[in-house]
mmCIF file of the N, C-alpha and C atoms, coordinates in Angstrom:
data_MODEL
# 
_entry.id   MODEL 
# 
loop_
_atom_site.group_PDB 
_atom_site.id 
_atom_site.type_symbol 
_atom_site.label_atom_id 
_atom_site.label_alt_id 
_atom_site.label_comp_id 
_atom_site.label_asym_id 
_atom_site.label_entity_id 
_atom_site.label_seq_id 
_atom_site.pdbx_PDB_ins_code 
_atom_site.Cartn_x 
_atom_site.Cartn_y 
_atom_site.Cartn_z 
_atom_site.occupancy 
_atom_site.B_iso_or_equiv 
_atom_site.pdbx_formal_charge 
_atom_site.auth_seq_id 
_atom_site.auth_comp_id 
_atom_site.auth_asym_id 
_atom_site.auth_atom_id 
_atom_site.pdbx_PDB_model_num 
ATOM 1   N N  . UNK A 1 1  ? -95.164  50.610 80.970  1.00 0.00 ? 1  UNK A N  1 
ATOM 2   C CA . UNK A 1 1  ? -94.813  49.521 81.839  1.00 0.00 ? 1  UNK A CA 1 
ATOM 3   C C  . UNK A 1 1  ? -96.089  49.022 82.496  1.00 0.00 ? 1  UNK A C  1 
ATOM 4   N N  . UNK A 1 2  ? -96.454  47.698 82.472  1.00 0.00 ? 2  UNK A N  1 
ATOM 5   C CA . UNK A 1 2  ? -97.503  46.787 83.408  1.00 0.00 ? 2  UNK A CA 1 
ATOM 6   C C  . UNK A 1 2  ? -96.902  46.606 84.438  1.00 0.00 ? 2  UNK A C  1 
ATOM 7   N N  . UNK A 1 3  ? -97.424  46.653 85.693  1.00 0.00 ? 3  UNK A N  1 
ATOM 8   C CA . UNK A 1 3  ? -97.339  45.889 86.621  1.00 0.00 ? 3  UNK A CA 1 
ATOM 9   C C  . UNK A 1 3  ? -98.234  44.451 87.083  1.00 0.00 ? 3  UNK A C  1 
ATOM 10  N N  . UNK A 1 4  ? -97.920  43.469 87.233  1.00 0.00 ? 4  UNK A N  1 
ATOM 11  C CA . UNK A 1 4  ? -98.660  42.249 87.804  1.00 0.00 ? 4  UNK A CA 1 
ATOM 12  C C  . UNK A 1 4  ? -98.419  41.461 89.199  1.00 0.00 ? 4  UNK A C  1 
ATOM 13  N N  . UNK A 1 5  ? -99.100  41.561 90.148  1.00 0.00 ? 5  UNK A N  1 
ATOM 14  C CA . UNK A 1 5  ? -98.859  40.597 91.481  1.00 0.00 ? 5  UNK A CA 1 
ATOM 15  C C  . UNK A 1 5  ? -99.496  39.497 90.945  1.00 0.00 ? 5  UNK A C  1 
ATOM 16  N N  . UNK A 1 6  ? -99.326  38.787 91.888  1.00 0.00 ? 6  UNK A N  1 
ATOM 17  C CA . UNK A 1 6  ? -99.843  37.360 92.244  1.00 0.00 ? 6  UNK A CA 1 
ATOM 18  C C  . UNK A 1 6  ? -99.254  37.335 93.669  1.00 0.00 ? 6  UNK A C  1 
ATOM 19  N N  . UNK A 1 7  ? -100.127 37.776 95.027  1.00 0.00 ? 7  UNK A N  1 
ATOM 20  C CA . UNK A 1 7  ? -100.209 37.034 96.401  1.00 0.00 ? 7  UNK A CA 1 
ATOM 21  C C  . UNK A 1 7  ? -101.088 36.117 96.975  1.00 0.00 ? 7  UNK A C  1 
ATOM 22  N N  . UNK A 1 8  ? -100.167 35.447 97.481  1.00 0.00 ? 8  UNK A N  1 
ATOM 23  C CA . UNK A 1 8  ? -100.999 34.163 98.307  1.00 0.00 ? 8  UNK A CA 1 
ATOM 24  C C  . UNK A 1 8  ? -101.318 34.840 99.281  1.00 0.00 ? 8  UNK A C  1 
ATOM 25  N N  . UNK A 1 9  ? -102.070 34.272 100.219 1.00 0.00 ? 9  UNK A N  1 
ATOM 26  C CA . UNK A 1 9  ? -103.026 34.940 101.505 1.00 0.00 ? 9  UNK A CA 1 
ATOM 27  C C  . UNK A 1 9  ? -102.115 33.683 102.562 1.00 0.00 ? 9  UNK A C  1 
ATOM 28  N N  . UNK A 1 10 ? -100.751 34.048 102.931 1.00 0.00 ? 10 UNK A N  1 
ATOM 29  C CA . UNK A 1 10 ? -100.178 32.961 103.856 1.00 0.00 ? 10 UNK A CA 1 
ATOM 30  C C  . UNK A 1 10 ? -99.415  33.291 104.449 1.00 0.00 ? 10 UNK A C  1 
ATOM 31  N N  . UNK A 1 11 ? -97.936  33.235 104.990 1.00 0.00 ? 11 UNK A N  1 
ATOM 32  C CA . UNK A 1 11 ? -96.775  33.117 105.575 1.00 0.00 ? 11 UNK A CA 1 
ATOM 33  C C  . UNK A 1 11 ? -96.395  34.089 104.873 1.00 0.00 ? 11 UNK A C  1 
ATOM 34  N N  . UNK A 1 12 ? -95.031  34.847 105.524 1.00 0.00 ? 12 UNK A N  1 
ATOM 35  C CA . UNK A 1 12 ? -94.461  35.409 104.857 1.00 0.00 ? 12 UNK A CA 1 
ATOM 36  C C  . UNK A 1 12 ? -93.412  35.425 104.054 1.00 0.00 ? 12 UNK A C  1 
ATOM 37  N N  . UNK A 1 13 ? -92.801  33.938 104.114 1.00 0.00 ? 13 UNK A N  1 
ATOM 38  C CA . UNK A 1 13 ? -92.197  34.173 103.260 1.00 0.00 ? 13 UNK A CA 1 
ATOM 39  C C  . UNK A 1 13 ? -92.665  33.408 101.783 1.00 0.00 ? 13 UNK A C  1 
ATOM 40  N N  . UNK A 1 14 ? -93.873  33.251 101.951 1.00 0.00 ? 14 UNK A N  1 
ATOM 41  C CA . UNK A 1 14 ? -94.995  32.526 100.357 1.00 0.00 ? 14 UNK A CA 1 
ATOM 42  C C  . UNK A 1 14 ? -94.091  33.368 99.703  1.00 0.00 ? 14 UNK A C  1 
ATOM 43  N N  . UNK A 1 15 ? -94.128  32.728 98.539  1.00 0.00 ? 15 UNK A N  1 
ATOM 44  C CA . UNK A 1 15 ? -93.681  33.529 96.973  1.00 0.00 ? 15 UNK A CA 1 
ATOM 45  C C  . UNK A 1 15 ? -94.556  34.778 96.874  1.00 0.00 ? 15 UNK A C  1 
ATOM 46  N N  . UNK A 1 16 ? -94.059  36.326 96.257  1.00 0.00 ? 16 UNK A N  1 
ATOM 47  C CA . UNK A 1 16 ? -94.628  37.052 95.888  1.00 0.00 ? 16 UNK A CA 1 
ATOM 48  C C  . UNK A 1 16 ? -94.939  36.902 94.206  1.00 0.00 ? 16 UNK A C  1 
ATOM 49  N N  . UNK A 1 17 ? -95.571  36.691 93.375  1.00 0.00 ? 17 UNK A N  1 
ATOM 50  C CA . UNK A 1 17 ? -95.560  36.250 91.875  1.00 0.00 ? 17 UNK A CA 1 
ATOM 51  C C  . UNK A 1 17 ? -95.377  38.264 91.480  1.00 0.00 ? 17 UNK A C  1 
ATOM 52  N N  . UNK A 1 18 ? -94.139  38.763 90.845  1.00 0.00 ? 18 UNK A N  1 
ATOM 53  C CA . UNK A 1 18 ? -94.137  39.854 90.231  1.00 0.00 ? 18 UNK A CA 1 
ATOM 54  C C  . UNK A 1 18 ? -93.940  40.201 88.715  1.00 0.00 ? 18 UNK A C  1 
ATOM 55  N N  . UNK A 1 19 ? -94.695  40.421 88.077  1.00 0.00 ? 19 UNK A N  1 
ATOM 56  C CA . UNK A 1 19 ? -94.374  40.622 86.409  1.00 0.00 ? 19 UNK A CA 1 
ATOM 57  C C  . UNK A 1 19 ? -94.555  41.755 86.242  1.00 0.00 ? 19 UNK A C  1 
ATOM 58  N N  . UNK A 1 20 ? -93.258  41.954 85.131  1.00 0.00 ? 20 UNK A N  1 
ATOM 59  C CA . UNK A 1 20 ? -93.235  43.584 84.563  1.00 0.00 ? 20 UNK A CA 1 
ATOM 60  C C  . UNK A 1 20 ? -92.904  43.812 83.224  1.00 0.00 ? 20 UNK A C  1 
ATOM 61  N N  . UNK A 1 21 ? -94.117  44.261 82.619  1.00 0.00 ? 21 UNK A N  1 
ATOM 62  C CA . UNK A 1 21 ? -94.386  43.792 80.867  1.00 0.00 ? 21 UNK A CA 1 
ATOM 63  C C  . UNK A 1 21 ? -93.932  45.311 80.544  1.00 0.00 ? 21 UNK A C  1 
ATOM 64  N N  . UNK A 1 22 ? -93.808  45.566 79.047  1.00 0.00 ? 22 UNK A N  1 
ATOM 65  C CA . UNK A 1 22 ? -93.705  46.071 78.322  1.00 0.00 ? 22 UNK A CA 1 
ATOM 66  C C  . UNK A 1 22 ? -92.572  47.111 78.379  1.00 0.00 ? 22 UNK A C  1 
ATOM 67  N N  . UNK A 1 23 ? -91.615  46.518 78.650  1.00 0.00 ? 23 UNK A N  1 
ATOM 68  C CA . UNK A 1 23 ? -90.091  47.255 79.289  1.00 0.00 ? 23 UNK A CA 1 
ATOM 69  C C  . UNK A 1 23 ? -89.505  47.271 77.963  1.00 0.00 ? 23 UNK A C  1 
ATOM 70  N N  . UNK A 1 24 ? -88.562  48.090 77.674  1.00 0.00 ? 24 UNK A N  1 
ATOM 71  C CA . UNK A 1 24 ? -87.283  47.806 76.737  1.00 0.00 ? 24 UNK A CA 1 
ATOM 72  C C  . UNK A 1 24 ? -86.351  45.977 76.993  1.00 0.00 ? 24 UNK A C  1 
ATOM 73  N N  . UNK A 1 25 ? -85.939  45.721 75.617  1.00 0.00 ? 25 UNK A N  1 
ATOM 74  C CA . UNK A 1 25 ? -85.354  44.678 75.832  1.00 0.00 ? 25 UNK A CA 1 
ATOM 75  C C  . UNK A 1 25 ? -83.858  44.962 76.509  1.00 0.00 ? 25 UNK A C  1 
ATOM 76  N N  . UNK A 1 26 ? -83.315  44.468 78.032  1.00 0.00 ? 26 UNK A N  1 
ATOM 77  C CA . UNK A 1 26 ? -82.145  44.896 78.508  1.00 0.00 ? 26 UNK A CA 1 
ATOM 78  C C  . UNK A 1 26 ? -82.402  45.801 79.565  1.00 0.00 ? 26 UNK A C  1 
ATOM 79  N N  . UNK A 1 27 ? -83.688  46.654 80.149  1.00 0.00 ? 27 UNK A N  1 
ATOM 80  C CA . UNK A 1 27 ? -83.652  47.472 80.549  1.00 0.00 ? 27 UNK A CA 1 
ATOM 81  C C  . UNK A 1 27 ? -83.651  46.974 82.328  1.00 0.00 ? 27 UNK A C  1 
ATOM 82  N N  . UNK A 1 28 ? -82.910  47.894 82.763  1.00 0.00 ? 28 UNK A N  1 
ATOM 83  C CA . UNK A 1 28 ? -83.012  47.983 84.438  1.00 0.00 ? 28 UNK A CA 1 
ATOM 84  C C  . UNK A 1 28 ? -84.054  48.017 84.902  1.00 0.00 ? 28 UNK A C  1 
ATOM 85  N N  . UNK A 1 29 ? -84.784  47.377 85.909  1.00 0.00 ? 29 UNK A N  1 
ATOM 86  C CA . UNK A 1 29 ? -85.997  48.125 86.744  1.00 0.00 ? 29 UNK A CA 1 
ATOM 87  C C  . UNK A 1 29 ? -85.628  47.732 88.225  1.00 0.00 ? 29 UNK A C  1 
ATOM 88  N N  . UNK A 1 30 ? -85.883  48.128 89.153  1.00 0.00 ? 30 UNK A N  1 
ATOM 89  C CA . UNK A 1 30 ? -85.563  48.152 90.378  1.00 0.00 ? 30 UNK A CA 1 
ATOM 90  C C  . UNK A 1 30 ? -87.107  47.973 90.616  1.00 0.00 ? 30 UNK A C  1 
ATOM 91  N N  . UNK A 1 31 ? -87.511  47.062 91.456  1.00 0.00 ? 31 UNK A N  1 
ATOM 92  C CA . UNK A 1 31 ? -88.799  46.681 92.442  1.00 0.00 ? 31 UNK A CA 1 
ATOM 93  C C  . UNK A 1 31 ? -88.098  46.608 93.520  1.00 0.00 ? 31 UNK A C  1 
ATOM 94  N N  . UNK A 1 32 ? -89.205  47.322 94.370  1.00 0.00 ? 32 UNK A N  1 
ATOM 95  C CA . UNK A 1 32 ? -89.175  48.031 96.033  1.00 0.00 ? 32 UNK A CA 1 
ATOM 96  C C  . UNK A 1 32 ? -90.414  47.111 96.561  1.00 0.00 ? 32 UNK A C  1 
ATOM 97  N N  . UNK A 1 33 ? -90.297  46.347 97.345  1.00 0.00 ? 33 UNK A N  1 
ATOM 98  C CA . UNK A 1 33 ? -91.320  45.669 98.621  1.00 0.00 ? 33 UNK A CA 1 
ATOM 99  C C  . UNK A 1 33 ? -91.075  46.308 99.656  1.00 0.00 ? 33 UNK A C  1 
ATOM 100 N N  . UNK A 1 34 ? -92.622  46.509 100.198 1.00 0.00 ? 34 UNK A N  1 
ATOM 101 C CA . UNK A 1 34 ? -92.736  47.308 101.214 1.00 0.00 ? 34 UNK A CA 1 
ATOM 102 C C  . UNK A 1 34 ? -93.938  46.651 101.980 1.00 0.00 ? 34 UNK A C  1 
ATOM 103 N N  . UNK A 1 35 ? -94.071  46.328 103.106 1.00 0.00 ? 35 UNK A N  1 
ATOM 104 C CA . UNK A 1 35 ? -94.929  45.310 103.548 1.00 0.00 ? 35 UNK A CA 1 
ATOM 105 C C  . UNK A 1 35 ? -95.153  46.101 105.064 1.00 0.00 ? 35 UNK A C  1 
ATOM 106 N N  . UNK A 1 36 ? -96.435  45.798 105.982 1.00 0.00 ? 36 UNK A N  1 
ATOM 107 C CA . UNK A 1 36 ? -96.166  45.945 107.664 1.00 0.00 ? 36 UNK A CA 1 
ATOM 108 C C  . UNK A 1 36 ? -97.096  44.539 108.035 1.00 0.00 ? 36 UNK A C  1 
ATOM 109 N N  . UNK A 1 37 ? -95.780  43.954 108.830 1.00 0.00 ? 37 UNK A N  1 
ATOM 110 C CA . UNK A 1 37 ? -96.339  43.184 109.481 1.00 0.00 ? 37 UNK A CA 1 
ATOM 111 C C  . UNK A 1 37 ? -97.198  43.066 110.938 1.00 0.00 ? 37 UNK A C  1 
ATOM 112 N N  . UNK A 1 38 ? -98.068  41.784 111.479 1.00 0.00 ? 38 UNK A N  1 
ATOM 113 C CA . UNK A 1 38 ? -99.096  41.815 111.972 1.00 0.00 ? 38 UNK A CA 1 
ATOM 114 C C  . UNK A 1 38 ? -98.166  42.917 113.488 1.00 0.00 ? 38 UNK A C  1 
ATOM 115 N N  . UNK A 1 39 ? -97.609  43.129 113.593 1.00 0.00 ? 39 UNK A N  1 
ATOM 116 C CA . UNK A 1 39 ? -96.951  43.632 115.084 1.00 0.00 ? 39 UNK A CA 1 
ATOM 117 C C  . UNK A 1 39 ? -96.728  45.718 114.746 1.00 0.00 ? 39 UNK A C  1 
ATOM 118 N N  . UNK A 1 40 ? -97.239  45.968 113.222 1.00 0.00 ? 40 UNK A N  1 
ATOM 119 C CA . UNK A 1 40 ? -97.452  47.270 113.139 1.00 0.00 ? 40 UNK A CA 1 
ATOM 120 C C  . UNK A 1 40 ? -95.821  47.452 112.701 1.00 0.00 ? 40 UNK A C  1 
ATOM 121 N N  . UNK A 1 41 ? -94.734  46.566 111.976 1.00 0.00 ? 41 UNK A N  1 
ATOM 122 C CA . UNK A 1 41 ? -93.415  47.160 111.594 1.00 0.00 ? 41 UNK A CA 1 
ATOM 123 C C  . UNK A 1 41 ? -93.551  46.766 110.058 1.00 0.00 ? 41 UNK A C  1 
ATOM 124 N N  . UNK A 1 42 ? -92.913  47.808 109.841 1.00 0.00 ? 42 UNK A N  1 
ATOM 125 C CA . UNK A 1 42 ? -92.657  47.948 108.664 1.00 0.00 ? 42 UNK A CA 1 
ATOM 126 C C  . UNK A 1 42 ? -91.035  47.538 107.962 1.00 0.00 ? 42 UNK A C  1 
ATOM 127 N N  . UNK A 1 43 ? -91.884  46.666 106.828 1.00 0.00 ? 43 UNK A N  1 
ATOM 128 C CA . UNK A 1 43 ? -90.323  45.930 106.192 1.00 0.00 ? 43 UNK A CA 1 
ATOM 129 C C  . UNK A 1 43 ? -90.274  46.380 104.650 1.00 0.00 ? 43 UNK A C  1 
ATOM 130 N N  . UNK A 1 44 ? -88.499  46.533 104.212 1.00 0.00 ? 44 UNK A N  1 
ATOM 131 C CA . UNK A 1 44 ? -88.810  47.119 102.640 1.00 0.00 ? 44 UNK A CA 1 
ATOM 132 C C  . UNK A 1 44 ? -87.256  46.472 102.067 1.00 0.00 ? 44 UNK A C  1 
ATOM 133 N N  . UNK A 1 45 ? -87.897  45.895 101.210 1.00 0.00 ? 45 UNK A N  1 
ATOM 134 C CA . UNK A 1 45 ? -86.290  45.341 100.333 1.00 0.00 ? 45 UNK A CA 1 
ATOM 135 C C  . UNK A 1 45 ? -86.644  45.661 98.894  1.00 0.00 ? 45 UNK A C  1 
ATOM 136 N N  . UNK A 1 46 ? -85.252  45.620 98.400  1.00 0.00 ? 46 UNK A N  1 
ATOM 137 C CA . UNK A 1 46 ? -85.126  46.019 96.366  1.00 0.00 ? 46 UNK A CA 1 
ATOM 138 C C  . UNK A 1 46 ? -84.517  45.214 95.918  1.00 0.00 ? 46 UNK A C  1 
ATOM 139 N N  . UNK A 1 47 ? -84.821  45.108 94.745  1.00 0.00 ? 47 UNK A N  1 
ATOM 140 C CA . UNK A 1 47 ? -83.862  44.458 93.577  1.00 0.00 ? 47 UNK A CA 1 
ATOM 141 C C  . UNK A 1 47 ? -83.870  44.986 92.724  1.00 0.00 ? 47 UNK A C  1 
ATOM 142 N N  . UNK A 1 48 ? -82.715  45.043 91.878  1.00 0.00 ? 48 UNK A N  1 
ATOM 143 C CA . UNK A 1 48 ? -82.794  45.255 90.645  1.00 0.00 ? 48 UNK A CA 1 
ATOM 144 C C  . UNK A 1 48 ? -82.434  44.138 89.270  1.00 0.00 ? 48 UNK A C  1 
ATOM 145 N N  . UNK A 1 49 ? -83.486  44.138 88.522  1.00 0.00 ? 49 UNK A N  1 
ATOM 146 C CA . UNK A 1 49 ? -83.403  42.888 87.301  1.00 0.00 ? 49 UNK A CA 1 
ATOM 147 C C  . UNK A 1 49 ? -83.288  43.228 85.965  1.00 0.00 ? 49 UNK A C  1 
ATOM 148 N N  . UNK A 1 50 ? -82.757  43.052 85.068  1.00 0.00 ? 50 UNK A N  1 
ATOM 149 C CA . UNK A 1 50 ? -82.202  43.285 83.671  1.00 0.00 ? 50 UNK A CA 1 
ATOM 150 C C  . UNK A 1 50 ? -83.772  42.437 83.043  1.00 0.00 ? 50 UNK A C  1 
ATOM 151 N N  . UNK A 1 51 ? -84.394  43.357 82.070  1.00 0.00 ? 51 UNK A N  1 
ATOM 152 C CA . UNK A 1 51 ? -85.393  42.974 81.355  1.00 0.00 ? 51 UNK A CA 1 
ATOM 153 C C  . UNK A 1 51 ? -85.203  41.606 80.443  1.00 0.00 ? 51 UNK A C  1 
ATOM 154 N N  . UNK A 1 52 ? -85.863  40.726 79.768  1.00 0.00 ? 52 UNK A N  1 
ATOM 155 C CA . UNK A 1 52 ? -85.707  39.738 78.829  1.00 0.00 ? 52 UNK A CA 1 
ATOM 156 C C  . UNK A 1 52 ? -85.732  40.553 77.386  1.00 0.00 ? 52 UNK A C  1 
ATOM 157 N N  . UNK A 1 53 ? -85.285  39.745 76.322  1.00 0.00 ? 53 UNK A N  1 
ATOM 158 C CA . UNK A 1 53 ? -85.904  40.240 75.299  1.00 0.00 ? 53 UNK A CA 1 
ATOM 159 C C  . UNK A 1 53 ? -86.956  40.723 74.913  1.00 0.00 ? 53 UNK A C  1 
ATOM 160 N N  . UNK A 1 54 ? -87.835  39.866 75.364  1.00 0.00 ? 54 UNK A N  1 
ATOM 161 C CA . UNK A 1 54 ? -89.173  39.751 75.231  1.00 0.00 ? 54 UNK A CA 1 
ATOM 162 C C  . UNK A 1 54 ? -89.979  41.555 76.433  1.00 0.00 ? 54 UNK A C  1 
ATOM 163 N N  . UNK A 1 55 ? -88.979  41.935 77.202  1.00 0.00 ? 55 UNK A N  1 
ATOM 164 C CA . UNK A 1 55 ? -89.062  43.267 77.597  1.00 0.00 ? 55 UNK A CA 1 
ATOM 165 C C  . UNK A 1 55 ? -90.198  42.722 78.919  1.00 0.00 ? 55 UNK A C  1 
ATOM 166 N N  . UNK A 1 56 ? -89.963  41.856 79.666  1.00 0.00 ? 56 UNK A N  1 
ATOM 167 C CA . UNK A 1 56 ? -90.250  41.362 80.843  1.00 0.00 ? 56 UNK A CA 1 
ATOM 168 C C  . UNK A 1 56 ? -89.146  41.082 81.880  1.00 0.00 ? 56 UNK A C  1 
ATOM 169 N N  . UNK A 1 57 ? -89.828  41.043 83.013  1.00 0.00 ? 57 UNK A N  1 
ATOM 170 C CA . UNK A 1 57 ? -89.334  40.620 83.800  1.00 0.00 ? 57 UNK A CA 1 
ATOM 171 C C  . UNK A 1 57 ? -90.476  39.896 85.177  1.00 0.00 ? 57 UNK A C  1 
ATOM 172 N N  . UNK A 1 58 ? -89.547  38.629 85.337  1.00 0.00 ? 58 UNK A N  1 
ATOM 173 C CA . UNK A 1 58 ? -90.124  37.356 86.339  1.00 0.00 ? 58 UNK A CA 1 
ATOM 174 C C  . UNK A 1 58 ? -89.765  37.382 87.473  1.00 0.00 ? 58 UNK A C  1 
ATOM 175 N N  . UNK A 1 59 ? -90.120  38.186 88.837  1.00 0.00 ? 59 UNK A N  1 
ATOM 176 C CA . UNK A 1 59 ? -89.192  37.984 89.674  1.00 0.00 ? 59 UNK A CA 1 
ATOM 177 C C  . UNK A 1 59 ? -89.004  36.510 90.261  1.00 0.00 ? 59 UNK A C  1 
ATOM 178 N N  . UNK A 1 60 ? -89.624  35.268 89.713  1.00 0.00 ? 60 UNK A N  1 
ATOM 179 C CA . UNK A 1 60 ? -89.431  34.052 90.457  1.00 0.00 ? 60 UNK A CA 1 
ATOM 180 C C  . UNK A 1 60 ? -88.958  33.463 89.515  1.00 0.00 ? 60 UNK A C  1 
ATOM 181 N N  . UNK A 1 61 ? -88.394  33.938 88.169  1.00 0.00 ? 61 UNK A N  1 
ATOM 182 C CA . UNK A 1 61 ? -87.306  33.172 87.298  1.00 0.00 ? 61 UNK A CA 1 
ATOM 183 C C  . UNK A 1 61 ? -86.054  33.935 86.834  1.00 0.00 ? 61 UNK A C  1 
ATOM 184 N N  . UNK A 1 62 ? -86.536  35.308 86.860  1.00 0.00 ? 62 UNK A N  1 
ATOM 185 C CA . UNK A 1 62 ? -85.215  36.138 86.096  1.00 0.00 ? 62 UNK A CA 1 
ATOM 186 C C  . UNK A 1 62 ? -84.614  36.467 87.860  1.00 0.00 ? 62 UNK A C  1 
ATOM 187 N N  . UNK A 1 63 ? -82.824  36.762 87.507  1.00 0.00 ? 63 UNK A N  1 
ATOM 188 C CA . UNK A 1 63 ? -82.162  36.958 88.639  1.00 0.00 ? 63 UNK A CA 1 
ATOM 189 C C  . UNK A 1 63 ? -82.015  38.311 88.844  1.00 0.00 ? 63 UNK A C  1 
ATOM 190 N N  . UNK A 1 64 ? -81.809  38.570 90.291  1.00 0.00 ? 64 UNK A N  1 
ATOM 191 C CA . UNK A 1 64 ? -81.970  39.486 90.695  1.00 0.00 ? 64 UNK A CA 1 
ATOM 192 C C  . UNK A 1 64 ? -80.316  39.824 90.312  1.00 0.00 ? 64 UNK A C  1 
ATOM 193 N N  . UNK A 1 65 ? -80.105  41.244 89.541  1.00 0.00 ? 65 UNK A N  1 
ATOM 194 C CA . UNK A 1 65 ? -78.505  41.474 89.609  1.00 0.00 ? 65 UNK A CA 1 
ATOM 195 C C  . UNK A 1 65 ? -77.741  42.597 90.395  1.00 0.00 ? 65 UNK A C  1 
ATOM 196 N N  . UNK A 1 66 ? -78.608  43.033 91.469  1.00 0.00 ? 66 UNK A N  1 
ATOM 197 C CA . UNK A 1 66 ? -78.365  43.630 92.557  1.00 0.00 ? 66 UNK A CA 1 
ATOM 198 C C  . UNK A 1 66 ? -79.363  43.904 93.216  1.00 0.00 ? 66 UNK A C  1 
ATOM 199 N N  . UNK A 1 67 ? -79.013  44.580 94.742  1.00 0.00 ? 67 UNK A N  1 
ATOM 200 C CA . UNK A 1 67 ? -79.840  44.482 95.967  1.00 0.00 ? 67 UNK A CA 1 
ATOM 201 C C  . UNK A 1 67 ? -79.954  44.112 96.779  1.00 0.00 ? 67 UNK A C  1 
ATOM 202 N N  . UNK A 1 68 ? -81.090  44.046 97.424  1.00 0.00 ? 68 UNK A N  1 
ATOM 203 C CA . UNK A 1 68 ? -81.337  43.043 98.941  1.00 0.00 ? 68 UNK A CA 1 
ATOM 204 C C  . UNK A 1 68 ? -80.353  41.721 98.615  1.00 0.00 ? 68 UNK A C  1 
ATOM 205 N N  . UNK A 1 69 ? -80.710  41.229 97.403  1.00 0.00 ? 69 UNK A N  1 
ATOM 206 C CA . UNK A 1 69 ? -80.003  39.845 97.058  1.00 0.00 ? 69 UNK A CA 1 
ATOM 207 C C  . UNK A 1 69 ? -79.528  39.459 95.854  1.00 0.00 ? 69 UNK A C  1 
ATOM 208 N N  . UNK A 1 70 ? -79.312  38.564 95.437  1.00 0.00 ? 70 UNK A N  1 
ATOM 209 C CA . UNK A 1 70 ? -78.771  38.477 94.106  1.00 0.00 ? 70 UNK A CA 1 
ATOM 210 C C  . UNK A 1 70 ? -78.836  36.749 93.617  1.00 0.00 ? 70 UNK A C  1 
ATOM 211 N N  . UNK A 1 71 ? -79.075  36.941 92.076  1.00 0.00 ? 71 UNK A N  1 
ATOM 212 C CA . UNK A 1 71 ? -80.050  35.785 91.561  1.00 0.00 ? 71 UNK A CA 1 
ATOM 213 C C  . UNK A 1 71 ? -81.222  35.282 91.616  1.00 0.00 ? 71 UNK A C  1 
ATOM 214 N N  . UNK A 1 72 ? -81.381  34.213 91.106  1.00 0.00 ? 72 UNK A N  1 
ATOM 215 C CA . UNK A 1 72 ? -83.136  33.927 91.279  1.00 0.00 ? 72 UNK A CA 1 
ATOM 216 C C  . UNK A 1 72 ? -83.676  33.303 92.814  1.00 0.00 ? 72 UNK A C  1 
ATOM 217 N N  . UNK A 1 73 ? -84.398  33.714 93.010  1.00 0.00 ? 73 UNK A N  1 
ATOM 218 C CA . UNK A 1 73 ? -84.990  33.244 94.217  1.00 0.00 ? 73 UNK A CA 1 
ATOM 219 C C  . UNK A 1 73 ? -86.585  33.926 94.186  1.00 0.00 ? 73 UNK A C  1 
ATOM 220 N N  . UNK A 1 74 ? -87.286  33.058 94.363  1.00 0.00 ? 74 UNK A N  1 
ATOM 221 C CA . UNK A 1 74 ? -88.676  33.492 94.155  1.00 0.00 ? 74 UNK A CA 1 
ATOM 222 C C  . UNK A 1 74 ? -89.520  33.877 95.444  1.00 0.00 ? 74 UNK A C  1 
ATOM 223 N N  . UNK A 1 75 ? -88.236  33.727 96.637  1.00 0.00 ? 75 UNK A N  1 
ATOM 224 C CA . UNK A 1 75 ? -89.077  34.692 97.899  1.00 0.00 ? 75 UNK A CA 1 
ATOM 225 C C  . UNK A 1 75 ? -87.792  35.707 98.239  1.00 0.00 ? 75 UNK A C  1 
ATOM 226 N N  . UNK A 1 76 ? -87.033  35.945 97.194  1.00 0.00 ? 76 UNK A N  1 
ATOM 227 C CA . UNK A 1 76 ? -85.926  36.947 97.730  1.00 0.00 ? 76 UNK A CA 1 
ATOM 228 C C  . UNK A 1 76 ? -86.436  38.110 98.191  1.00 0.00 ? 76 UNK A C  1 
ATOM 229 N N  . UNK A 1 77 ? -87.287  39.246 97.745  1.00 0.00 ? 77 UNK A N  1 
ATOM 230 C CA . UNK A 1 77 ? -87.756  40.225 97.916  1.00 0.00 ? 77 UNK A CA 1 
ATOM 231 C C  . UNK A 1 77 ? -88.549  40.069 99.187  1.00 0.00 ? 77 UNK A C  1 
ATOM 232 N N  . UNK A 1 78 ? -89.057  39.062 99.888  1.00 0.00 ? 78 UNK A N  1 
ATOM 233 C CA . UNK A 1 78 ? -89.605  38.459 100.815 1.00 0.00 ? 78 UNK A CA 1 
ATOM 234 C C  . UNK A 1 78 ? -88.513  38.299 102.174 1.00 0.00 ? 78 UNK A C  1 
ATOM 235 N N  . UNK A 1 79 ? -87.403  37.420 102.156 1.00 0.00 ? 79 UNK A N  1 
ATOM 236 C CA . UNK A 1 79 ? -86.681  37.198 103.363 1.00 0.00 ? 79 UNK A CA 1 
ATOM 237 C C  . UNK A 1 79 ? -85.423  37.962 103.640 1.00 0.00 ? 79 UNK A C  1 
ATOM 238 N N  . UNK A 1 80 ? -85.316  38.781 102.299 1.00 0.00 ? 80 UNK A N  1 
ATOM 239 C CA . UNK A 1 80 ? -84.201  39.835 102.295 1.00 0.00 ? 80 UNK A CA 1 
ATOM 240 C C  . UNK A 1 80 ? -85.231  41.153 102.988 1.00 0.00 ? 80 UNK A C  1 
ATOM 241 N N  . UNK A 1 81 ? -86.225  41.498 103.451 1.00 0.00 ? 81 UNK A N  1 
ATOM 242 C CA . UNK A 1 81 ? -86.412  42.783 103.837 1.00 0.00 ? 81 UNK A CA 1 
ATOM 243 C C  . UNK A 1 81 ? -86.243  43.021 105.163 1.00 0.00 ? 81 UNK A C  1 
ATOM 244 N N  . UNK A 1 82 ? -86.200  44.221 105.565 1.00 0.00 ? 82 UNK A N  1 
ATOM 245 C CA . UNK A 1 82 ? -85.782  44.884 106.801 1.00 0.00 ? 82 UNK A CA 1 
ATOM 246 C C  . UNK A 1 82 ? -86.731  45.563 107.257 1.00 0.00 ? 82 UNK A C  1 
ATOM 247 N N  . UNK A 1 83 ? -86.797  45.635 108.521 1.00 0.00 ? 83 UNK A N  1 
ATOM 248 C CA . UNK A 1 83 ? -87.269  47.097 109.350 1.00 0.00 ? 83 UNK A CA 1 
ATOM 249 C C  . UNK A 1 83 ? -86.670  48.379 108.918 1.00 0.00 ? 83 UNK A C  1 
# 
């Protein structure tokens, strides 16, 4: 399995860009965000996304099919987290 970010240096709820290569085609993966913001708290949300054929996964095109949230949203992992 690859992992790939892409962060902007901005707001929090900027898009996080997440790619996850070389998965089985169909396969589950659950991504965990875990962040502390400028006030020293700590925030953490999940999803879980069903791989493509192609044995990827987009978190700002493929849907999220459980978790913090559900479907595509490309700052879900972002405004769904908690203390």
């Amino acid at each position: 399995m690859t992992l790939s970010l892409t962060c902007a240096d901005g707001p929090l709820f900027e898009p996080v860009g997440i790619e996850v290569s070389d998965l089985s085609p169909g396969e589950h993966i659950r991504i965990e965000l875990r962040f502390r913001d400028a006030a020293n708290v700590d925030w953490i949300s999940q999803a879980t996304f069903v791989s493509s054929a192609a044995g990827t996964v987009h978190t700002d095109t493929h849907p999220a099919v459980s978790g913090d949230y559900v479907g595509v949203d490309p700052r879900g992992l972002c405004w769904s987290a908690r203390p």
